[in-house]
SELUMVO-982023 format. One line per field, with one value per residue: residue number from 1; residue in one letter; x, y, z of N, C-alpha, C in turn. Coordinates in Angstrom, 1 decimal. Example, Ala and Ser with C-alpha at 12.3 -4.5 7.8 and 13.67 -1.06 7.14 Angstrom:
2
i: (1:2);
aa: (A:S);
n.px: (13.2:12.8);
n.py: (-5.7:-2.2);
n.pz: (7.8:7.1);
ca.px: (12.3:13.7);
ca.py: (-4.5:-1.1);
ca.pz: (7.8:7.1);
c.px: (13.2:12.9);
c.py: (-3.3:0.0);
c.pz: (7.8:7.9);
This chain:
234
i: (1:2:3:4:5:6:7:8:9:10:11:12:13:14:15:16:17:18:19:20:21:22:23:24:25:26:27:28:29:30:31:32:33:34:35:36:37:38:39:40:41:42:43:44:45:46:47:48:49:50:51:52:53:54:55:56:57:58:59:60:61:62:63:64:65:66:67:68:69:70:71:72:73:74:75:76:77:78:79:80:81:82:83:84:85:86:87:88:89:90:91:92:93:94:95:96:97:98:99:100:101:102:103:104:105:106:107:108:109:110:111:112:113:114:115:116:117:118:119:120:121:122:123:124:125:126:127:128:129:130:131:132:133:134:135:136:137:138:139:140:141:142:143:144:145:146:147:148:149:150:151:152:153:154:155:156:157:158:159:160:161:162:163:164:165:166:167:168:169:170:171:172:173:174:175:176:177:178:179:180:181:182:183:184:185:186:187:188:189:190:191:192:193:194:195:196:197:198:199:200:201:202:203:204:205:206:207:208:209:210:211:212:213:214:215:216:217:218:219:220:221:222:223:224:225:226:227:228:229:230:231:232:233:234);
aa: (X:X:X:X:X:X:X:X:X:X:X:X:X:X:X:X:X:X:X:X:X:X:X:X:X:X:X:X:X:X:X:X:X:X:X:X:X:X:X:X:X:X:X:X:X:X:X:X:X:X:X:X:X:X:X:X:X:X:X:X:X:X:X:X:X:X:X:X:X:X:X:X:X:X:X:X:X:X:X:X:X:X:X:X:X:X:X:X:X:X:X:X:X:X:X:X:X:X:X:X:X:X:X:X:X:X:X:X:X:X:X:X:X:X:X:X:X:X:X:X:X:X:X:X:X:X:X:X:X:X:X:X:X:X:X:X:X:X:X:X:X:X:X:X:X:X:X:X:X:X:X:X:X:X:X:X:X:X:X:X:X:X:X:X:X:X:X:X:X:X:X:X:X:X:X:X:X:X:X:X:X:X:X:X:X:X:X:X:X:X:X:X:X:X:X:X:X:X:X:X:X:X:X:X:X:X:X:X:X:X:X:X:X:X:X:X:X:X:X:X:X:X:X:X:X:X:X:X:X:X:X:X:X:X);
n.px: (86.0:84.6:82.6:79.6:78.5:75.9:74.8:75.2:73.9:71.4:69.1:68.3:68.3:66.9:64.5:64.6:63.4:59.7:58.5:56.2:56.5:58.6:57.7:55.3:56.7:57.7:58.7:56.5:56.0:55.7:52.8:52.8:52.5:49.7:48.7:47.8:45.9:43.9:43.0:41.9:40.3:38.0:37.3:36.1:33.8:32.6:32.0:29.9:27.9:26.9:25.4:24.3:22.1:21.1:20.0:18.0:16.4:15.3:13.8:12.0:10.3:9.8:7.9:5.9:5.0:4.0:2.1:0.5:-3.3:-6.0:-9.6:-12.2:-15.3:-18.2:-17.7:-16.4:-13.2:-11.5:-9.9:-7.1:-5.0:-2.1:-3.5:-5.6:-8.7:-9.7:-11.4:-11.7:-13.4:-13.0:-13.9:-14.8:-12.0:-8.5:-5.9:-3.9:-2.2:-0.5:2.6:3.6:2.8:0.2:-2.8:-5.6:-8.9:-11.4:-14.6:-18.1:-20.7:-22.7:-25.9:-25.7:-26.3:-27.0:-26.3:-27.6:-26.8:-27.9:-31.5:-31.9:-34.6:-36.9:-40.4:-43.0:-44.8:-42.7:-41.2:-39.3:-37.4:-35.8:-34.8:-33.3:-31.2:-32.1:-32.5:-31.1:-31.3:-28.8:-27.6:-25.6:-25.1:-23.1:-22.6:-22.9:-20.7:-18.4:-19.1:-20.4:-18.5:-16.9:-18.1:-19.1:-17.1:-15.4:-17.1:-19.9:-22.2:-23.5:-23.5:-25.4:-27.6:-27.8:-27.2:-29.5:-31.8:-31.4:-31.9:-34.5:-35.9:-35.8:-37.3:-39.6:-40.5:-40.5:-42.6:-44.8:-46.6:-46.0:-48.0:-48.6:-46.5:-45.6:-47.7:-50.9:-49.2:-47.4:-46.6:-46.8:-44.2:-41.7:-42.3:-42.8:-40.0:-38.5:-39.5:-38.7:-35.6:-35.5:-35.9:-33.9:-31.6:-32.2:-31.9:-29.2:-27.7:-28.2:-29.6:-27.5:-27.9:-29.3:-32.2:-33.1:-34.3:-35.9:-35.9:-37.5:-37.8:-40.0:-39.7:-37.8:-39.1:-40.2:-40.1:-42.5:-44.7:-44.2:-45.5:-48.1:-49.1:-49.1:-51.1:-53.1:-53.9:-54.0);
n.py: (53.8:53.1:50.2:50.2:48.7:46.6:45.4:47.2:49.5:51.7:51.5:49.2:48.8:46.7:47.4:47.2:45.1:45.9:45.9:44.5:42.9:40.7:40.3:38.7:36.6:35.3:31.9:29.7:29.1:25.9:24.6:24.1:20.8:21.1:23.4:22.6:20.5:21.8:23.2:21.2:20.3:22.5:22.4:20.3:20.1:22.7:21.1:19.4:20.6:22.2:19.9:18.9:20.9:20.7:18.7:18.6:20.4:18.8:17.0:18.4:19.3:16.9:15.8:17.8:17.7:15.3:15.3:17.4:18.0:18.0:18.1:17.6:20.1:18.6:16.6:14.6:14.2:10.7:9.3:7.1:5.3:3.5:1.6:1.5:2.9:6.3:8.3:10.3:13.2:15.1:18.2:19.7:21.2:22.7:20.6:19.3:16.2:13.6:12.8:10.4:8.3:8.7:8.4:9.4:9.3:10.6:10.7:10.6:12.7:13.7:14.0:11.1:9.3:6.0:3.6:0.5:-3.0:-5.3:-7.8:-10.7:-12.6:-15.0:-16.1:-16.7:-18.7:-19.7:-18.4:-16.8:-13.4:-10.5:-7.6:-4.7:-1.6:-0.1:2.5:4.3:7.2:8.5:9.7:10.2:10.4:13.1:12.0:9.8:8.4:6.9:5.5:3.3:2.7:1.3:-0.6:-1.9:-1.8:0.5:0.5:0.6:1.3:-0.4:-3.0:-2.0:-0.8:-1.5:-4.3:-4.9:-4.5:-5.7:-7.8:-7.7:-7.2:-9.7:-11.8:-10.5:-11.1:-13.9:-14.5:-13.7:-14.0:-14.2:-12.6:-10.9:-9.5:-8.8:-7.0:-6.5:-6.1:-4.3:-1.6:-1.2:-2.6:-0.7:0.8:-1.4:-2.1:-0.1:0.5:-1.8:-1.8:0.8:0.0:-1.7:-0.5:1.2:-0.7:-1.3:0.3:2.0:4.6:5.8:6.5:7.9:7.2:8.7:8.5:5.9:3.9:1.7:-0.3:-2.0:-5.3:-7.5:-10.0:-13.7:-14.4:-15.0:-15.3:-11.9:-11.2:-12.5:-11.0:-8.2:-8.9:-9.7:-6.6:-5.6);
n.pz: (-52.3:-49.1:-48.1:-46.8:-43.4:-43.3:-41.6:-39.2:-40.1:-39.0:-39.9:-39.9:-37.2:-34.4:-32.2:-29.1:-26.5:-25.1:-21.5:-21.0:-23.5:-22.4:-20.6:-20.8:-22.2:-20.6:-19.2:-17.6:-14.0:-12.7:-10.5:-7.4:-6.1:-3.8:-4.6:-6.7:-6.0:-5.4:-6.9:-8.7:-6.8:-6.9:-9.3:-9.6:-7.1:-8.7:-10.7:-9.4:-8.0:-9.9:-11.4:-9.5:-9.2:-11.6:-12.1:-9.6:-11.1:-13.2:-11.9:-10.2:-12.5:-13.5:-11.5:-11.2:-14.0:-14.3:-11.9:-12.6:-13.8:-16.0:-15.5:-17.3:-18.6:-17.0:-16.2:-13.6:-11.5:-10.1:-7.6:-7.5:-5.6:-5.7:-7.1:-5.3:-5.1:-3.8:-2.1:-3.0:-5.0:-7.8:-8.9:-12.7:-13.9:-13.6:-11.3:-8.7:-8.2:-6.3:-7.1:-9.3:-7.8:-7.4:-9.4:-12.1:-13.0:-15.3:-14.7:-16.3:-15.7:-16.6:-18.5:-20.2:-23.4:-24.4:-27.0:-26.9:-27.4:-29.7:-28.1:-27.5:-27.3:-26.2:-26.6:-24.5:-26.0:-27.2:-29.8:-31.5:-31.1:-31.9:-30.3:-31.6:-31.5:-29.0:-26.8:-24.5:-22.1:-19.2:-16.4:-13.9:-10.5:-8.5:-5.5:-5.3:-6.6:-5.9:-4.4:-6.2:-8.0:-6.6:-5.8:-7.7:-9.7:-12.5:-14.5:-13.9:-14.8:-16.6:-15.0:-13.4:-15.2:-18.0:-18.4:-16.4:-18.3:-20.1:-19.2:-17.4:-20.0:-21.1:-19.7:-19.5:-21.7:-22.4:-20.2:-21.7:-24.4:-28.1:-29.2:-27.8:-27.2:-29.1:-30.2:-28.7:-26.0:-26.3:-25.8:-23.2:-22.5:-22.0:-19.8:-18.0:-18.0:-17.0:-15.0:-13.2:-13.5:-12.4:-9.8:-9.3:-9.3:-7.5:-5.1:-5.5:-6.2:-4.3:-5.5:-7.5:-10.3:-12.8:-15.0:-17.4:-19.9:-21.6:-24.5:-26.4:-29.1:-31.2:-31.7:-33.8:-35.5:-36.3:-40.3:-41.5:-39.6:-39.1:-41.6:-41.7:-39.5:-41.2:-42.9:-41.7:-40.6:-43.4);
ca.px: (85.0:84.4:81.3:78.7:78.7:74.4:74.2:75.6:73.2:70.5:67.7:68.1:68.5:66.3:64.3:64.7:61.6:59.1:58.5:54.6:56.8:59.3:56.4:54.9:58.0:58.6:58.0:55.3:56.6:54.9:52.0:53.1:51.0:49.0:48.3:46.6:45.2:43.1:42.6:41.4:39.3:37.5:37.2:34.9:32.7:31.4:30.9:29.0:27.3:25.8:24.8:22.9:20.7:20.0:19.0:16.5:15.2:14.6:13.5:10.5:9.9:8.9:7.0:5.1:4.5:3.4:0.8:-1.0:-4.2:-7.5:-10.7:-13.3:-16.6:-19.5:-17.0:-15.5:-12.4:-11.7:-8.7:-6.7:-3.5:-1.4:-3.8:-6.7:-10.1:-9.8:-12.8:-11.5:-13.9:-12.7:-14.4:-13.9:-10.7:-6.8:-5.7:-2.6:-2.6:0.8:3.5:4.4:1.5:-1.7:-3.8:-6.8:-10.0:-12.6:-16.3:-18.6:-22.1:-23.6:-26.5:-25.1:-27.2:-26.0:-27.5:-27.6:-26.5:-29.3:-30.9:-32.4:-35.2:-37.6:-41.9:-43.7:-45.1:-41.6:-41.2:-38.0:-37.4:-34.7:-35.0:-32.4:-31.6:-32.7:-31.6:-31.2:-30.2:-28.3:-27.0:-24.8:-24.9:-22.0:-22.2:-22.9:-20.1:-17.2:-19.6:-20.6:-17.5:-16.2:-18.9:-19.4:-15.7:-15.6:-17.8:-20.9:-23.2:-23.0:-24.3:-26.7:-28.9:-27.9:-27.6:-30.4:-32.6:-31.9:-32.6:-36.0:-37.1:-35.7:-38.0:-40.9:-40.8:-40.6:-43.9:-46.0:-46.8:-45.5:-48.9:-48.7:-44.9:-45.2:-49.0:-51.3:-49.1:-46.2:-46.8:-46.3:-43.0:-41.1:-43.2:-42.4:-38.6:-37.9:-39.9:-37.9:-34.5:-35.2:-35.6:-33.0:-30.9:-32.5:-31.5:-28.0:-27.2:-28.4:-30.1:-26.7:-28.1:-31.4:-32.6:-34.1:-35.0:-35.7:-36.7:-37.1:-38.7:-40.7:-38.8:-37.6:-40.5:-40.0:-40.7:-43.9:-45.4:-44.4:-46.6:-49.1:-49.6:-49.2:-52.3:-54.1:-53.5:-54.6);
ca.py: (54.2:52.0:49.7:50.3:47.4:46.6:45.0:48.8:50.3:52.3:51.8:48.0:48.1:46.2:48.2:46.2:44.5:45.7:45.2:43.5:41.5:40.5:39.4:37.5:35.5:34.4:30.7:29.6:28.3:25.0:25.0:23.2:20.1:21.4:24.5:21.7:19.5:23.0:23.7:19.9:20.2:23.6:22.1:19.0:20.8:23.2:20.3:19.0:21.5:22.2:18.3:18.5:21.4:20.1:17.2:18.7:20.8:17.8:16.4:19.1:19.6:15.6:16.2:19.4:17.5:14.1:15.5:18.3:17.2:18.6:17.7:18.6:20.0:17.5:15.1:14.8:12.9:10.2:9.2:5.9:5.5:2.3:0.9:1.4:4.1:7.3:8.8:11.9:13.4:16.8:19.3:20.7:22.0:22.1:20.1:18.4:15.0:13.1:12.6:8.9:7.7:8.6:7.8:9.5:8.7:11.2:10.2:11.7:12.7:15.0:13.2:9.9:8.6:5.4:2.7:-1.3:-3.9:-6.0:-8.3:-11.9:-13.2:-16.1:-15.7:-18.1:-19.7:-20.2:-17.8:-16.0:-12.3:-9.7:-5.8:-3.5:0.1:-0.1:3.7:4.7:8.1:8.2:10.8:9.7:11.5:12.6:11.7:8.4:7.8:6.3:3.8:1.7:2.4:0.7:-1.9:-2.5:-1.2:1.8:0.1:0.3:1.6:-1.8:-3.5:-1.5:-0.6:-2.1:-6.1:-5.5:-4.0:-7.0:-9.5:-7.5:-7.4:-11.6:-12.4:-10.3:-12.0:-15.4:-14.6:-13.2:-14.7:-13.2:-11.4:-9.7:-8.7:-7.4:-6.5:-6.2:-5.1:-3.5:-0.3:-1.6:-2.9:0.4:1.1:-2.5:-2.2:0.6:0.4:-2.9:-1.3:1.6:-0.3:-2.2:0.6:2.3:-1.4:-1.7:1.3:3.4:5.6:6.7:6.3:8.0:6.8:10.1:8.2:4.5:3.8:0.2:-0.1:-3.2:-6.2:-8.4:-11.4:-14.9:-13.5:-15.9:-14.4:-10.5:-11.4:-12.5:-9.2:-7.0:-9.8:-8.7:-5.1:-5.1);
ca.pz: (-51.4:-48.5:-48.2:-45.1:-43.1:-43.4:-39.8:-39.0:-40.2:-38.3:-40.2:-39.5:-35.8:-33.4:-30.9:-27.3:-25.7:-24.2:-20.3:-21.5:-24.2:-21.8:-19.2:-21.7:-23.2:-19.2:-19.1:-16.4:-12.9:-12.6:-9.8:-6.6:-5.9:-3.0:-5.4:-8.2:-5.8:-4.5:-8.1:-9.0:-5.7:-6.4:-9.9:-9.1:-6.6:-9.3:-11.4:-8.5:-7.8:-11.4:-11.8:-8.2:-9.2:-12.6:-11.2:-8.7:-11.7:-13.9:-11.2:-10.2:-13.5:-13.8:-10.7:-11.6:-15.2:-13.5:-10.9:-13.0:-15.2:-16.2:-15.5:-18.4:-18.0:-17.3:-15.5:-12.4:-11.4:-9.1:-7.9:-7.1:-4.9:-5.9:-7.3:-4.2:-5.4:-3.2:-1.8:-3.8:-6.1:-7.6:-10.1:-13.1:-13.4:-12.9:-10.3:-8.4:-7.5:-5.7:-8.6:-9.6:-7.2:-7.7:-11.0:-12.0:-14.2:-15.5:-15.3:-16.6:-15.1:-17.3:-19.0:-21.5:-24.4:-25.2:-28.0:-27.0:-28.4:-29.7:-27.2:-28.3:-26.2:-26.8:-25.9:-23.7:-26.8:-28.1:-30.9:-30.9:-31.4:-31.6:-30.0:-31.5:-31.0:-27.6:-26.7:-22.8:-21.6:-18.0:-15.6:-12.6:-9.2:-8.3:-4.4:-4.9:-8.2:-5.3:-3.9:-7.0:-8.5:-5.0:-5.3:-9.5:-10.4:-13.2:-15.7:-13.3:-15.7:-17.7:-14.1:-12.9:-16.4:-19.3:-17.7:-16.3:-19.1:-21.1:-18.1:-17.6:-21.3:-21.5:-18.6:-19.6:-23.0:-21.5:-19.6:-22.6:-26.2:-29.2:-29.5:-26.8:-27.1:-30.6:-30.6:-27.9:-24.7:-26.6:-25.1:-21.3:-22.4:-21.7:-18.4:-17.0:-17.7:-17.0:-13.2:-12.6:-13.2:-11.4:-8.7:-8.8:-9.2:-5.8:-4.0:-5.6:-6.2:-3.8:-6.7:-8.0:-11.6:-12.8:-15.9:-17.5:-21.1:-22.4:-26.2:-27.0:-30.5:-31.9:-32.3:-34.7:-35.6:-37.9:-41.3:-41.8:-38.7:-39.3:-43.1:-41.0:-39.0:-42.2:-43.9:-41.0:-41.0:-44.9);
c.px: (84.7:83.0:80.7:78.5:76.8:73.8:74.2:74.6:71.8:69.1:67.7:67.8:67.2:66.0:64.3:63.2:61.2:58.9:57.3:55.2:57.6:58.4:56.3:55.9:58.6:57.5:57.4:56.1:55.6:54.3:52.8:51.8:49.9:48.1:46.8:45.9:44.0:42.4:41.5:40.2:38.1:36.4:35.7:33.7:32.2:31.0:29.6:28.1:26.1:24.9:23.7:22.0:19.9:19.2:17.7:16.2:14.4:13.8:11.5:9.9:9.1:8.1:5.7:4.2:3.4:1.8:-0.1:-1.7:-5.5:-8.4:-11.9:-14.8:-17.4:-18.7:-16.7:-14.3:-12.3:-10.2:-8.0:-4.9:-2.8:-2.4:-5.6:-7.5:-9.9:-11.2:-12.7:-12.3:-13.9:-13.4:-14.3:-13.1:-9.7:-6.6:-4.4:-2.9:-0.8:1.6:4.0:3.6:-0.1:-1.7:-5.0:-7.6:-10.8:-13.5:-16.9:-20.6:-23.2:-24.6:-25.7:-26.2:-26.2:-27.0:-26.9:-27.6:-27.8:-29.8:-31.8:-33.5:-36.5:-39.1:-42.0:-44.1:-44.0:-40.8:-39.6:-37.7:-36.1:-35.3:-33.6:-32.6:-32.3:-31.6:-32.3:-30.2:-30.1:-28.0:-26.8:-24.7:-23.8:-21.4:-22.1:-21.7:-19.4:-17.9:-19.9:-19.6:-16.7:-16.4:-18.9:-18.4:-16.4:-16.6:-19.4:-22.4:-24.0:-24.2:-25.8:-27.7:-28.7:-27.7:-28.8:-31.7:-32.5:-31.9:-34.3:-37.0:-37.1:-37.1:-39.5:-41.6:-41.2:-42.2:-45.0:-45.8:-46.1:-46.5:-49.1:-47.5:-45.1:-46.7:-49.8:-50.5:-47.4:-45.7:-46.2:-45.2:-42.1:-41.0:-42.5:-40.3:-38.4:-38.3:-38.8:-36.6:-34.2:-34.9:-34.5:-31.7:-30.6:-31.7:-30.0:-27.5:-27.2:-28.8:-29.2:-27.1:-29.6:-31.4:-33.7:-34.8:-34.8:-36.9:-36.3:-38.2:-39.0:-39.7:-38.8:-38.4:-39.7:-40.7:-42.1:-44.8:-45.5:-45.6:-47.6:-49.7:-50.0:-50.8:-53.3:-54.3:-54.5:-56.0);
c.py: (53.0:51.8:49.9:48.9:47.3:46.2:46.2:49.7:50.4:52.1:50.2:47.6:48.1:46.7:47.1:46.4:45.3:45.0:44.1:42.0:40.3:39.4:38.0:36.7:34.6:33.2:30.0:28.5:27.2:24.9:23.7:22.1:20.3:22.3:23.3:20.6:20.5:23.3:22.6:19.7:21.6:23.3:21.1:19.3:21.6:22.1:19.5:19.2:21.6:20.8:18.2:19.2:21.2:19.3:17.2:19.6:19.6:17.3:17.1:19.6:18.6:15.4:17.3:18.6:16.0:14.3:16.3:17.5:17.8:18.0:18.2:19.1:19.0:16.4:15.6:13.7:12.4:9.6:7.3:5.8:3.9:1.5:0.9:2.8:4.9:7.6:10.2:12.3:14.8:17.2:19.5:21.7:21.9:21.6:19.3:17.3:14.8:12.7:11.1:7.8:7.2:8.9:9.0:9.1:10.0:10.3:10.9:11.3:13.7:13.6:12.6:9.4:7.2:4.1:1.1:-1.9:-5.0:-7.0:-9.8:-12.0:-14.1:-15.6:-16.7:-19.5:-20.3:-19.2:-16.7:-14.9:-11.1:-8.2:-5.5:-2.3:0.5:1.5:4.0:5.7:8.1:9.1:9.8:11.0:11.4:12.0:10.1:7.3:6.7:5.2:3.1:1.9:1.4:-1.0:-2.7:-2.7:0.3:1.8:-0.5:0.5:-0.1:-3.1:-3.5:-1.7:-1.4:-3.9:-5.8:-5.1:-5.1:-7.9:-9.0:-7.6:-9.0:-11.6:-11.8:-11.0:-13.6:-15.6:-14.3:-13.9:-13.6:-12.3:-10.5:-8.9:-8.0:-7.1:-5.7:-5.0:-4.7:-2.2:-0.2:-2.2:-2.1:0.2:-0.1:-2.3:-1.6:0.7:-0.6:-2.7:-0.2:1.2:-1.5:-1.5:1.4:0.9:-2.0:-1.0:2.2:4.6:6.4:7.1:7.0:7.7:7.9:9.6:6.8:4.5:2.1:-0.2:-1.6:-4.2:-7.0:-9.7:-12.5:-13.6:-13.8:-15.0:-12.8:-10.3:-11.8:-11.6:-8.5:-7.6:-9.3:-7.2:-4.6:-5.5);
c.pz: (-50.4:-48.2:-46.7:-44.5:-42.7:-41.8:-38.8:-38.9:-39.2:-38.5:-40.0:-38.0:-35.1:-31.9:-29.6:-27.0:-24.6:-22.7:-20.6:-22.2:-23.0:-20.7:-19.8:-22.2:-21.9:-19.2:-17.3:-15.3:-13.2:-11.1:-8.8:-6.5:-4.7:-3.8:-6.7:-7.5:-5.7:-5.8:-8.9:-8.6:-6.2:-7.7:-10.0:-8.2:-7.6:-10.1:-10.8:-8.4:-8.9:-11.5:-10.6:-8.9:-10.9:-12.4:-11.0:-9.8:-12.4:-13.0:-10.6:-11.6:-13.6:-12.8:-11.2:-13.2:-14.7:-12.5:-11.6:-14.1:-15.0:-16.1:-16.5:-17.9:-18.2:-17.0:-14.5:-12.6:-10.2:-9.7:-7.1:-6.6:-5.0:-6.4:-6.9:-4.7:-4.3:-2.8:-1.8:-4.8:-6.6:-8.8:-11.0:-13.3:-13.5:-11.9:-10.2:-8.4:-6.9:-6.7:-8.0:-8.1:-7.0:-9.1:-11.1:-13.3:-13.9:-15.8:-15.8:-16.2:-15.5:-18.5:-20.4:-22.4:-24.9:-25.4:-27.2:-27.7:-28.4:-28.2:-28.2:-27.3:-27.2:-25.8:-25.4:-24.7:-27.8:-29.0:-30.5:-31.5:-30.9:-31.1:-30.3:-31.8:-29.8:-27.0:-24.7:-22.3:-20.0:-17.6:-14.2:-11.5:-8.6:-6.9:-4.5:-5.9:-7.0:-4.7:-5.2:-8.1:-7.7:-5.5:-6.8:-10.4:-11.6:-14.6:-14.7:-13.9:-16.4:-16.5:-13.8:-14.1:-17.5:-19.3:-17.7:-17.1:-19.8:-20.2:-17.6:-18.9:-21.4:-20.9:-19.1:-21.2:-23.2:-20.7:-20.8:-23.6:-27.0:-29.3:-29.0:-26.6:-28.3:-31.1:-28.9:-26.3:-24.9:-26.0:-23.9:-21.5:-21.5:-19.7:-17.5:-16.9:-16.8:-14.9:-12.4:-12.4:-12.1:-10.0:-7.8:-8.5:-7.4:-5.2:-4.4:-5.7:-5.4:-4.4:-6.7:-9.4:-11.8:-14.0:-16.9:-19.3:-21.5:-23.4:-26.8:-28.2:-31.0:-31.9:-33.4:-34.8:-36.7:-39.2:-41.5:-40.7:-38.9:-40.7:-42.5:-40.4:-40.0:-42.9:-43.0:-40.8:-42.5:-44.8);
């Protein structure tokens, strides 16, 4: 019997390529160089392209994040350009200002309570006495904040009332005896300060500052003396 020859056979043979395969199995002309310089060039502009407009987004974004800021209630703000105080004073609120230029500060002008630091002062007859807790509440107007911030800087408070509250009580302690500072004309303490500031206030300030409460409480005596009062007293 003769043997079938296997490469013969039918159920082995190899169907012929597809036109798709055929496509695909052709190897790629290589692009002329005019062709890949156009392709290099088309290339580089979108990366261009992309890199500009991130840019200008980062860019207004650090803008946009730079200039906005809030003002809280019971302040205003005031603004400073390189350095130099504006004669801007805006509301509570949102607000722009100029990005990577201008500064701002909130004040605040809603009535301040604020405690002093002791003060020392010596009586005519010598005797030397402390006042602490010296309490003084404040409110700032707001037309006049940009002049004695101008004239005082941003720590004007400090000038106007609370210097001169302890150079009015020194001075009025300096004129009276102990008896009369921590007995007799304790009472007219307040009264006199508080007259002398005001009006230094009205001639240096331009009455930006009102003074709507001062509490200055007994002072501090030698001990021998304070035992003395209480022996009288009993």
């Amino acid at each position: 019997m003769q043997e079938q020859d296997p490469l013969s056979s039918t159920s082995l043979a190899v169907p012929p390529p597809s036109y798709k395969q055929v496509q695909d199995r052709r190897i790629p002309m290589p692009q002329s160089s005019t062709t890949q310089r156009e392709t290099l060039k088309f290339r580089y502009g979108c990366v261009g392209v992309t890199t500009t407009v991130v840019l200008a987004i980062a860019i207004c974004i650090a803008c946009i994040a730079d200039s906005y800021h809030k003002v809280n209630e019971g302040y205003v703000g005031i603004y400073f350009r390189h350095g130099a105080l504006r004669d801007k004073v805006s509301n509570p609120g949102v607000h722009f200002m100029m990005p990577f230029v201008d500064d701002y500060e909130e004040v605040k002008i809603r009535p301040e309570t604020h405690m002093m630091d002791p003060v020392l002062s010596i009586t005519k007859d010598g005797i030397e006495n402390k006042f602490r807790e010296i309490n003084v509440i404040t409110t700032v107007r707001k037309d006049k904040l940009i002049f004695m911030a101008k004239k005082f800087g941003m720590d004007f408070k400090k000038a106007l009332v609370f210097d001169r509250i302890k150079e009015d009580l020194r001075i009025f302690c300096a004129n009276h005896t102990i008896d009369e500072v921590y007995n007799t004309m304790f009472l007219a303490i307040v009264a006199h300060v508080r007259e002398n500031v005001e009006n230094s206030i009205s001639r240096l300030g331009e009455d930006g500052i009102e003074i709507l409460n001062l509490v200055i409480p007994k002072p501090e005596i030698p001990p021998d003396i304070a035992h003395n009062y209480r022996q009288v007293k009993v």
